[in-house]
N, C-alpha and C positions, 0 to 999 in steps of 0.2 A: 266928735263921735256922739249918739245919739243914744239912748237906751237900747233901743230894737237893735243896731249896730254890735253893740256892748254884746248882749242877751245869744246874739250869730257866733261872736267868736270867744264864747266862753272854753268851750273844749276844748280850740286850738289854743288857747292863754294854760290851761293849763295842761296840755301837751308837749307845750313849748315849742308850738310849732309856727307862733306868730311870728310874722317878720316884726323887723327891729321898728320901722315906722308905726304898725298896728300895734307893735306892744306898749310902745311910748305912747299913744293912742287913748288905748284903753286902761293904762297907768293912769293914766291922766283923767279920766274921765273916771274912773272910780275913786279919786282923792276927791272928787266933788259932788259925787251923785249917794248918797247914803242909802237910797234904795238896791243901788247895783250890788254895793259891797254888800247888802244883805243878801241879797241873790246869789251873788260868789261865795258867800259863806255857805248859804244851803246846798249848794252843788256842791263845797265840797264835803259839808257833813253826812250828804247823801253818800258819795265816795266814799268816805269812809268806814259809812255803815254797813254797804254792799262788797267791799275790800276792790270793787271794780267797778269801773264804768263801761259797761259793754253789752248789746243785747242778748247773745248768748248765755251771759253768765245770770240772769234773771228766770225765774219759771214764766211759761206762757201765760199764768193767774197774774203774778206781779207784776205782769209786764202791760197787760190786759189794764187791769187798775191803774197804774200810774199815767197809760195812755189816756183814762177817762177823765182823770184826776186833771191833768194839762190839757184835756180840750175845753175840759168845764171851768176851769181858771181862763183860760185865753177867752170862754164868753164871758167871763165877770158872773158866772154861778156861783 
């Protein structure tokens, strides 16, 4: 498994919706990638700053911003 891989099925990893191969998968790939485990930390401190992850439960303003926030991250702004 690859970062961009990892990064796909973060919500299913913690929904618990991965299967038993993808979660062994991406177990594995975050014991050795120290960037991922940072990332899986921030999703879930984000989670638990918002008490949910879900588009509804965000105002149309925050939701606005963190969509610009992650387009201007993914171009390396």
């Amino acid at each position: 498994m690859n970062c961009n891989d990892f990064v796909e099925l973060v919500t299913e990893f913690l929904d618990g919706t991965l299967s038993e191969g993808d979660e062994r998968r991406f177990i594995e790939h975050l014991a050795r990638c120290s960037g991922c485990e940072t990332y899986l930390d921030q999703f879930r401190q984000t989670i638990a700053a918002t008490g949910e992850l879900a588009p509804d439960s965000i105002s149309s303003d925050a939701r606005g911003n963190l969509l610009s926030a992650f387009r201007d991250w993914q171009r390396g702004a």
